[in-house]
C-alpha positions in Angstrom: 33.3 80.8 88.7 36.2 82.9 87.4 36.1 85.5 84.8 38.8 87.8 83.4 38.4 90.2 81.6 40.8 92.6 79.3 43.4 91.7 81.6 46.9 92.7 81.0 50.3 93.0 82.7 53.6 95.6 82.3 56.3 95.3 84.8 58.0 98.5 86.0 60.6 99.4 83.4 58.8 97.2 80.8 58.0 98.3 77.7 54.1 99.3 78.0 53.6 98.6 74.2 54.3 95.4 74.9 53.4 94.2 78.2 53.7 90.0 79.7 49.8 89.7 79.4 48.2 91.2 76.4 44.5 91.7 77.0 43.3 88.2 77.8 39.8 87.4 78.2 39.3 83.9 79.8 35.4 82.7 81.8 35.9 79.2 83.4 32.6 77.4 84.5 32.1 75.9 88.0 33.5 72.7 88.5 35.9 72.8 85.0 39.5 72.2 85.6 40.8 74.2 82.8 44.6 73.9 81.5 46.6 77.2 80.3 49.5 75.7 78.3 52.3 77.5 77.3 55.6 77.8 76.4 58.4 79.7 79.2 57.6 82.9 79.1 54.0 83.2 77.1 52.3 84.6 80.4 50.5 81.8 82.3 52.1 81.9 85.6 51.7 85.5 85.4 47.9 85.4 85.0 47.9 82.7 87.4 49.7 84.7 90.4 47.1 87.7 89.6 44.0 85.6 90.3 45.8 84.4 93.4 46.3 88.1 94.0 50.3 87.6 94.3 50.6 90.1 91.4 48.8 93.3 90.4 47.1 93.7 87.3 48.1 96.7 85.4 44.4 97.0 83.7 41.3 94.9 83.7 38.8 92.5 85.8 38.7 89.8 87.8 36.2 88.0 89.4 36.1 85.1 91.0 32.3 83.6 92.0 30.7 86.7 91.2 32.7 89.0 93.3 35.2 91.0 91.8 38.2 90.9 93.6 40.1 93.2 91.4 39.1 96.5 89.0 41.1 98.7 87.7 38.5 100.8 86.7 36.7 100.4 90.1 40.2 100.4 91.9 39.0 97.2 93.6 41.9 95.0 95.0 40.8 92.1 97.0 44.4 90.2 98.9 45.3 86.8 98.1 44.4 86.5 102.0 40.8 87.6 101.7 40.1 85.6 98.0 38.4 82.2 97.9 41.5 80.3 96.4 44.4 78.3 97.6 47.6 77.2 95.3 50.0 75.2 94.5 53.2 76.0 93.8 55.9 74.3 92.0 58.5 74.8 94.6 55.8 72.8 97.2 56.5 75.5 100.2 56.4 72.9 103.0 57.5 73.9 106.4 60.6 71.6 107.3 60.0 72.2 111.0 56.2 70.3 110.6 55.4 67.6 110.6 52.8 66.9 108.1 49.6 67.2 110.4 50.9 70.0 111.1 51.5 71.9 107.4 48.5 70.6 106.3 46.6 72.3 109.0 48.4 75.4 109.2 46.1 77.5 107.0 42.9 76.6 109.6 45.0 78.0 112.1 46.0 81.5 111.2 42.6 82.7 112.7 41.0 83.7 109.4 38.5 80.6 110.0 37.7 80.7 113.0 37.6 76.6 113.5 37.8 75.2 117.1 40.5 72.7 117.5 38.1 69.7 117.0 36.8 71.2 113.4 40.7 71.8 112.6 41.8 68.2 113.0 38.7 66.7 111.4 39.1 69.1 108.2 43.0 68.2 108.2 42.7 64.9 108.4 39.6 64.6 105.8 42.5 66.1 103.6 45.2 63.9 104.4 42.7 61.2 103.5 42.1 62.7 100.7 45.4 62.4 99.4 46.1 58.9 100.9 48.5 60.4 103.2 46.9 59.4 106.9 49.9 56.9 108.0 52.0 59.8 107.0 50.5 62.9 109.3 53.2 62.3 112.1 56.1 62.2 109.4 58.8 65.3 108.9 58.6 66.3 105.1 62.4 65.5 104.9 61.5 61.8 105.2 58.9 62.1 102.1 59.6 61.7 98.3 59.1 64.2 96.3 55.4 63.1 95.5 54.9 63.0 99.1 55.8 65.9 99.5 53.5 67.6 96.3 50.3 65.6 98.0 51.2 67.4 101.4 51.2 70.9 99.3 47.9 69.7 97.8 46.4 68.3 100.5 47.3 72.3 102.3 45.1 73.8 99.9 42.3 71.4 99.9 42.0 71.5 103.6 41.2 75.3 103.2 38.0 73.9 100.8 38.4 77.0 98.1 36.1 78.3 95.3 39.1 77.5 93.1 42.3 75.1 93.3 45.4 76.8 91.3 48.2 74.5 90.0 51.1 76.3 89.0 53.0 73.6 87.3 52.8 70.9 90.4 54.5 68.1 88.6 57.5 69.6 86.8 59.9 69.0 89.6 59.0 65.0 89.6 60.6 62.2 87.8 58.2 60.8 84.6 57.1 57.4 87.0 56.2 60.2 89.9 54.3 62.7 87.4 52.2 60.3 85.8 51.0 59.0 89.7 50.7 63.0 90.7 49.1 63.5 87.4 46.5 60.5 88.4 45.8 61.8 91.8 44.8 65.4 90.7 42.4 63.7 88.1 41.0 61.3 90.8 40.5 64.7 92.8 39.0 66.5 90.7 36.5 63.9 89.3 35.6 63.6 93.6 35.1 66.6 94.4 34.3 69.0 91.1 36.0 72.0 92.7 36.8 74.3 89.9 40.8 74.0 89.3 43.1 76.1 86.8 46.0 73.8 85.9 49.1 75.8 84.4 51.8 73.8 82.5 54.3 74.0 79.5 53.5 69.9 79.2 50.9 69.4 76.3 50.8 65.8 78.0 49.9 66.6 80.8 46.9 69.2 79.7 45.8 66.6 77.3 45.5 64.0 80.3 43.8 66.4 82.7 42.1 69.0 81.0 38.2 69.8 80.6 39.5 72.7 78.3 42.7 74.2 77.5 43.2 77.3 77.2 46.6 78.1 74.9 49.0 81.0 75.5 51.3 82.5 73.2 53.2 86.1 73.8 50.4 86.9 76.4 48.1 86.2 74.3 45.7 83.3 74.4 45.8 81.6 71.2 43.1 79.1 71.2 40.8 77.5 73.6 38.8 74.1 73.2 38.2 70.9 74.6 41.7 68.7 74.2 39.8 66.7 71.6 39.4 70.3 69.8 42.8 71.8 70.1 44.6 68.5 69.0 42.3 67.1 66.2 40.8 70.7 64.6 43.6 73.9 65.5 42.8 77.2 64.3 45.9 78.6 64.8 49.1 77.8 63.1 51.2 78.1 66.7 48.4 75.3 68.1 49.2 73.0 65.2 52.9 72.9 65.9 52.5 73.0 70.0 50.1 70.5 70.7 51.9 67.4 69.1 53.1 68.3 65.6 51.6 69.2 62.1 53.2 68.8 58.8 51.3 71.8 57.3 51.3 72.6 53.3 50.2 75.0 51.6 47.6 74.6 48.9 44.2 75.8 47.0 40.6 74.2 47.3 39.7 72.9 44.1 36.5 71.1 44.7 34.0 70.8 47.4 32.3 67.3 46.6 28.2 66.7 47.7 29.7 64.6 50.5 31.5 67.0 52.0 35.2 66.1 50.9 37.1 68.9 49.7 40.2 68.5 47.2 43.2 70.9 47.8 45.9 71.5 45.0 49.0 71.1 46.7 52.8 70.8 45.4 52.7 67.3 46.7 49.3 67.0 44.4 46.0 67.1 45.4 45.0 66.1 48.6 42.1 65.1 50.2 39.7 66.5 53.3 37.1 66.7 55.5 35.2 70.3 55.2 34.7 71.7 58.0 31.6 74.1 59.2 33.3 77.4 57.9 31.8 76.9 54.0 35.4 76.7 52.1 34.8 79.0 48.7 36.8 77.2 45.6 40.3 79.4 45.1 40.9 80.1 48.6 44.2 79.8 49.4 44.6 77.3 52.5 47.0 75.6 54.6 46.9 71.5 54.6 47.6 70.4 58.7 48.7 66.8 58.6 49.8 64.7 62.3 52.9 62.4 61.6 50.4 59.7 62.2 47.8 60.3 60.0 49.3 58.9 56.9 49.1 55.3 55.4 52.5 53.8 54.3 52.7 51.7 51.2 55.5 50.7 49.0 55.0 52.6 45.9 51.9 51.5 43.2 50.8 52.7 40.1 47.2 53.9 40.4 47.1 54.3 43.8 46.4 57.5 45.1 48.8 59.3 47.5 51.9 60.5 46.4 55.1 59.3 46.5 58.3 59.8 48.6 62.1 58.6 49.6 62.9 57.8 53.3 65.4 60.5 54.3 65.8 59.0 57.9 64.0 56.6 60.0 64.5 56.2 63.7 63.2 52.8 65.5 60.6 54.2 68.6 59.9 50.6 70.1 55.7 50.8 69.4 56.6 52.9 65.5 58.9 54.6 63.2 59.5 58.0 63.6 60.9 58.6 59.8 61.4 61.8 57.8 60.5 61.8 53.9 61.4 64.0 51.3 58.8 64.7 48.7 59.4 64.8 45.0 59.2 69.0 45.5 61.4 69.0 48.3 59.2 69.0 50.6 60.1 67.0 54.2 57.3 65.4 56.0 57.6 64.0 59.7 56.0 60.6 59.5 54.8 58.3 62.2 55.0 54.3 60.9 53.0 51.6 62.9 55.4 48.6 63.2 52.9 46.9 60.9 53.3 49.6 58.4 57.4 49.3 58.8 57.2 45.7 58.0 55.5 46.6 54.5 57.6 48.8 53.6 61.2 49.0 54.1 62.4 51.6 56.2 65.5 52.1 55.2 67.2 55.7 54.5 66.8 56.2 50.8 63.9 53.6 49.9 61.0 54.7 48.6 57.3 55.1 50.1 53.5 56.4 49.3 52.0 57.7 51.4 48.4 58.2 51.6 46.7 60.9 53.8 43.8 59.7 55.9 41.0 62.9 55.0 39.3 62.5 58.4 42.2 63.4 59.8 43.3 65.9 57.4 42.9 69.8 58.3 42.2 72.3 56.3 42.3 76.1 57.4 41.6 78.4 54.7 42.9 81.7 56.7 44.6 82.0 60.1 43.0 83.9 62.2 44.2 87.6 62.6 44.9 89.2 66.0 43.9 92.7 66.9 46.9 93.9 68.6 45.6 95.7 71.9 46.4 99.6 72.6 48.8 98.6 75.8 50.3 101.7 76.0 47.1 103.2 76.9 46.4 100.9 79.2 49.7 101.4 80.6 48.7 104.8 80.6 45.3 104.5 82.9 47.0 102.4 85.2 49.7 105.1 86.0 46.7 107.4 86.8 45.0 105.1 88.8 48.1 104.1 90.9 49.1 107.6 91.4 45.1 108.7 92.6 
């Protein structure tokens, strides 16, 4: 349904070496509500606003249901007016002087349509319903709360039945009770109708909860892109291990590959214990050892017990587990996540000490990052000047 490709961005007086969107290649299938997740600043709103036509591409392709509705090779530029989408924006853009019929219809109305009155109203109130705001269509905006108000902006776009739903960050201005009700609602949606839907947010929460795939930014760059089950349990990239929850990563040598597919890794710590993965680990290759806080077992210390060994540095109470830090016997300080039962065995004091015991199913081993081609952007900086100027 939507394809990109070698799309990149430079604003004017921007440094074309080293533009807001580097390049990026992204293909989302009919039907997928796909996540880009980013920090401020890594270039998803950016790419968002230039499917939705709001911003102009300095190079690449776009196209969105087979039609490409921007080349700058072909010096195609569809407007946002004239492309299959509708989106929502984190400010909601409701008109105060409304009421909510009234916004919500507003799109059928501008004559692109051409929808008699009887077609508007049904199709505006099939939204409203939609969004379970029918007892609300007489109300002025000003007397909604702030979800309210985000499922009048939602139930705008729908009403204009796109190719593709954009969601640029929709929740981020509601409180954590109201986001996780939005955040229900655009799942429910989604799972009703199938329309494809690209979902940008900083929140790796939120991506996790809604996502079919995420697609991860970094720099302009996309990073990684996977299934949430993927990007959270098997990163590739060091930047994924530390943005989507947290990795205590070490770094170490394979040792041994075992017949059953565990791998031993030499670390400072010791040797630890994994899962190999499909990539065929050689022995000597250097690698770096991903461990969540929550994939260790806690123990009070043991002789013959494998794990190694540790002193409580600082342990803060989290009501369902213990968020503590521990200091290895190299120095090393490892975030670790205690189950209450765990915190009863040992004692979680500052200064006591612990063993902890890797779990190698959920152990990850990555024998080499990933390298990056850095893109020529000056010479795509370049063509589009030429283009612009034809």
């Amino acid at each position: 349904m939507l394809k990109i490709t070698n799309l990149v961005k430079t604003y004017a007086g921007g440094d074309p070496k080293n533009p807001v969107v580097k390049g990026i290649d992204i293909h989302v299938d009919a039907g997928q509500l796909v996540t880009l997740l980013g920090p401020s600043g890594c270039g998803k709103t950016t790419t968002l606003r230039m499917v939705a036509g709001l911003e102009q591409p300095s190079f690449g392709t776009i196209e969105i249901g087979g039609t490409t509705v921007y080349s700058s090779a072909a010096k195609i530029e569809i407007p946002p007016n004239r492309r299959p989408i509708a989106m929502v924006f984190q400010s909601y853009a409701i008109w105060p002087h409304m009421d909510v019929f009234h916004n919500v219809s507003f799109p059928l109305e501008s004559g692109k349509f051409h929808l008699s009155r009887a077609d508007i109203r049904q199709r505006t109130e099939e939204a409203l319903a939609m969004v379970d705001l029918t007892a609300y269509a007489k109300r002025s905006p000003s007397n909604l709360s702030g979800g309210q108000q985000q499922r009048v902006a939602l139930a705008r776009a729908l009403v204009m039945q796109p190719k593709i739903l954009l969601l640029d960050e929709p929740l981020s201005n509601l409180d954590v009770r109201l986001r996780d009700q939005m955040r229900d609602t655009i799942k429910e949606l989604h799972e009703r109708t199938h329309l494809t839907t690209i979902f940008v947010t900083h929140d790796q929460n939120e991506a996790m909860a809604l996502s079919d795939r995420i697609i991860l930014m970094n720099e302009g760059r996309v990073v990684e892109s996977g299934t949430p089950e993927m990007v959270f349990q098997r990163p590739r990239d060091p930047f994924t291990a530390n943005f989507i929850g947290k990795y205590n990563i070490i770094e170490g040598t394979i040792e041994d590959v075992a017949p059953d597919g565990l791998m031993t890794i030499g670390t400072a710590l010791g040797n630890l214990t994994a899962l190999a993965d499909d990539s065929s680990p050689k022995l000597g290759t250097p690698a770096h050892v991903c461990i969540r806080p929550g994939s260790f077992n806690l123990e009070r210390p043991a002789t013959g017990v494998p794990g190694f060994t540790g002193h409580i540095a600082a342990a803060v109470y989290q009501g369902s587990y213990w968020e503590m830090r521990v200091t290895a016997a190299d120095g090393t300080t490892l975030l670790v996540h205690a189950s209450l039962a765990a915190g009863r065995r040992i004692d979680p004091s500052a200064g006591a000490a612990v063993l902890l015991m890797p779990n190698p199913d959920e152990v990850v081993v990555v024998a080499r990052w990933p390298e990056r081609n850095v893109p020529d952007c000056a010479g795509w900086s370049q063509l589009h000047q030429v283009s612009a100027s034809d």
